[in-house]
C-alpha positions in Angstrom: 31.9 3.7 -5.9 29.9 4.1 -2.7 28.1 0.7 -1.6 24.5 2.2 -2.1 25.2 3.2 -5.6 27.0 -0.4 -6.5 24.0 -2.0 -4.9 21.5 0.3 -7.1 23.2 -1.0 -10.0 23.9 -4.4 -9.1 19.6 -4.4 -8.5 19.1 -2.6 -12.4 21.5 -5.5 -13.6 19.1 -8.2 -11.8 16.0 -6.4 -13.1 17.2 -6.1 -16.9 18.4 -9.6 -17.0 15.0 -10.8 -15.5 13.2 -9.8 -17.9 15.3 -10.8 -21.1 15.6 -14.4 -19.6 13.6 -14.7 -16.4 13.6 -16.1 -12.8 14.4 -19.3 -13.3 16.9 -18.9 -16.4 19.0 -15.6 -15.1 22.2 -16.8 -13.3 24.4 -14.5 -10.7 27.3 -14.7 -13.2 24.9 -13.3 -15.9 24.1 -10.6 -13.0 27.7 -9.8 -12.1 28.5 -9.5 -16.1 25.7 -7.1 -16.1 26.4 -4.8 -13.7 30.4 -4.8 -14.4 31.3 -6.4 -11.3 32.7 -9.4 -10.2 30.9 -12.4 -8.9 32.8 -11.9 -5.5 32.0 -8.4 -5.4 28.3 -9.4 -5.7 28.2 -12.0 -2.9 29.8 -9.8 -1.0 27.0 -7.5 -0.9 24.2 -10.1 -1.6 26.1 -13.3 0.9 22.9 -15.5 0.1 23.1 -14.8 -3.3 20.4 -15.1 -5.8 17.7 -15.3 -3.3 19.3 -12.6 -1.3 19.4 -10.4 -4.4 16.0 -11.2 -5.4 14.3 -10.2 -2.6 16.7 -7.4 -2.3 15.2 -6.3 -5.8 11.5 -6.7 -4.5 11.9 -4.9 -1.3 13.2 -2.0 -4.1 9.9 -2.6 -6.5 7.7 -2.2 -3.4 9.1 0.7 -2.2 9.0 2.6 -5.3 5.6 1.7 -5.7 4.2 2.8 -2.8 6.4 5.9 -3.0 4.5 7.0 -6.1 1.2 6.2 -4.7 1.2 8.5 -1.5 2.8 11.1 -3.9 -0.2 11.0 -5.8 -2.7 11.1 -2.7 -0.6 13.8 -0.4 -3.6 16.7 -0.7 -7.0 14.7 -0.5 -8.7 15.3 2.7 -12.2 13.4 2.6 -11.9 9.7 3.5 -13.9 7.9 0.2 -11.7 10.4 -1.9 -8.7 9.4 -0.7 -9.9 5.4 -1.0 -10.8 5.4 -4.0 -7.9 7.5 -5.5 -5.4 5.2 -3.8 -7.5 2.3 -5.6 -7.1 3.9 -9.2 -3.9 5.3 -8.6 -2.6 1.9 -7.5 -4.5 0.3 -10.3 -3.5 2.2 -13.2 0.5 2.3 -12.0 0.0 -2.0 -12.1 -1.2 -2.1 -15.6 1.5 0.5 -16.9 4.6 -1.2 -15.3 6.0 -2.8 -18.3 8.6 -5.1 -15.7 5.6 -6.8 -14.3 3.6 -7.1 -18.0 7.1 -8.8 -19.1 7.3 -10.9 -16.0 3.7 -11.9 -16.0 4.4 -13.2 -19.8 7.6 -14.9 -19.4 7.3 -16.3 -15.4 3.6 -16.4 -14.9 3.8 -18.5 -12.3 6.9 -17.4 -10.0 5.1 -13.6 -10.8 2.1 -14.5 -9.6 2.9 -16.2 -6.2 4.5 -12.9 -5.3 1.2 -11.3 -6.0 -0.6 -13.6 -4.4 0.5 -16.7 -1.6 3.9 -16.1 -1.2 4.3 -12.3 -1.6 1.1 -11.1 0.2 2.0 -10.4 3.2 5.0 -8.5 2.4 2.9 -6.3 0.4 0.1 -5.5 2.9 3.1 -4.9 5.5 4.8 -2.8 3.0 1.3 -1.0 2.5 0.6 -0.8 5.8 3.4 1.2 6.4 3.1 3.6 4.1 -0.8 4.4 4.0 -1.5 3.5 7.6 -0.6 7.5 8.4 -3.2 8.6 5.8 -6.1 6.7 6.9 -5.5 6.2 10.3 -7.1 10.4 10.8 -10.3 9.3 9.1 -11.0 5.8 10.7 -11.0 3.8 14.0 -7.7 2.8 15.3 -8.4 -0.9 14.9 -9.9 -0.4 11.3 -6.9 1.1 9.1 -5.1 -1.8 8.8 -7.5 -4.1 8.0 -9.1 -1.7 5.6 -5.7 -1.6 4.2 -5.2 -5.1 3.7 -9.2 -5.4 1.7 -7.8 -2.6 -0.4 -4.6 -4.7 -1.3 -6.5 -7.7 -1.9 -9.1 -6.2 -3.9 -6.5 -4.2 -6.0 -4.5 -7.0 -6.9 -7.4 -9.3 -7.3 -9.2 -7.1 -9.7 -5.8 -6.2 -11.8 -5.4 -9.7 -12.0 -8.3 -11.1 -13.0 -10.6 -7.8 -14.8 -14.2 -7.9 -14.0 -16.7 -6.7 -16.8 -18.9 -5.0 -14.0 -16.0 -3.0 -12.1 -13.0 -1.2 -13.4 -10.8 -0.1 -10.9 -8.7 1.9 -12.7 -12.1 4.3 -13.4 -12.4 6.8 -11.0 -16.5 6.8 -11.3 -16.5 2.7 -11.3 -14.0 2.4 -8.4 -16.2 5.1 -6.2 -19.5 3.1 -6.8 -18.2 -0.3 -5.8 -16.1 1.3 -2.9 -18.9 3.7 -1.4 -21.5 1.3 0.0 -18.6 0.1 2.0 -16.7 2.9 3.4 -20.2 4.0 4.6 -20.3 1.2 7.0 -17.1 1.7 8.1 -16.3 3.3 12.2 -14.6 6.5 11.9 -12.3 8.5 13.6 -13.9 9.9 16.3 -12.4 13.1 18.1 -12.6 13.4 22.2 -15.1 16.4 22.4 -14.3 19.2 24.9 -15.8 19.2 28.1 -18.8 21.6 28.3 -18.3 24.2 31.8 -21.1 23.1 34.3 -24.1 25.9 33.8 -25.1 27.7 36.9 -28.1 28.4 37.5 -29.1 31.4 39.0 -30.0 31.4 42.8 -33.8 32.9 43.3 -34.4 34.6 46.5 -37.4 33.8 46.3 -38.9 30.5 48.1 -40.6 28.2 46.0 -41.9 26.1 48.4 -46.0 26.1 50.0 -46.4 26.7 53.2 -47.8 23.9 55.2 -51.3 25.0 55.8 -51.7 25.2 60.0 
């Protein structure tokens, strides 16, 4: 079996057994058993083991996640269109990912650091590099990323914690909380072309009085 598909499955082992047991309770034996494979086999793709593996398995999640955004996003042109269906998209793949319901229920709080603290920057670096190409035509240089990390902390904050006033996952909802913002924010701004110097015509004709004498 090549290495990349042993490492696939070795990562659908870890995720299974995650959420039948959780973070804390899942071993690397109960991994290995999983997956068919030996626990030598296993460290010998994963050397640090279960926090090696773990990440390994997050580094996956993200990836597939923001793969399935931009998919989603590929054909929208206008800059508040393409916020705010980034915003719902993102929103509405969250709640719909029964692995991170499960989690949520069963390791609330090792879930949540990776949503929050501890994963955070990973994420907005992970987002960063996948929709830094699409808003980096519509906005100042400088601005992308950090408009991509408010969109990553506002995403997750309102996932996690549901307002009554905004509903992200809405298209209409999400576009009249986002607009008043993306109005006030610097745009791209394209060098214009360089005009040709008019010439103006040469009049034979003197324009200047004569001093009187």
């Amino acid at each position: 079996m090549a290495v990349a598909d042993l490492e696939t499955r070795i990562l659908d082992a870890a995720k299974q057994r995650c959420e039948q047991w959780g973070f804390e309770k899942v071993t690397v034996d109960d991994i290995a058993a999983a997956a068919g494979i030996s626990r030598a086999t296993l460290y010998r793709l994963f050397p640090g083991g279960k926090d090696i593996l773990f990440e390994a398995l997050r580094v996956r999640e993200r990836s597939e996640f923001f793969d399935a955004l931009t998919a989603q996003v590929h054909d929208v042109d206008d800059l508040e269109d393409l916020v705010v269906r980034l915003v719902v998209t993102a929103t509405r793949e969250l709640r719909a990912d029964e692995h991170l319901a499960l989690m949520l229920a069963s390791e609330p709080g090792e879930t949540l650091v990776e949503l929050t603290a501890g994963g955070m920057p990973r994420i907005i670096e992970t987002a960063t590099d996948y929709l830094g190409p699409l808003l980096k035509p519509h906005l100042a240089p400088e601005v992308a990323p950090i408009v991509i990390e408010l969109l990553v902390r506002l995403t997750l904050s309102y996932f996690l914690a549901p307002s009554v006033h905004v509903d992200f996952g809405d298209p209409a909802s999400a576009r009249a909380f986002l607009r008043p913002g993306l109005s006030l924010l610097p745009t791209s701004t394209l060098p214009t072309a360089t005009l040709p110097t008019a010439t103006l015509p040469t009049s034979t004709t003197s324009t200047t009085r004569p001093e009187p004498t």
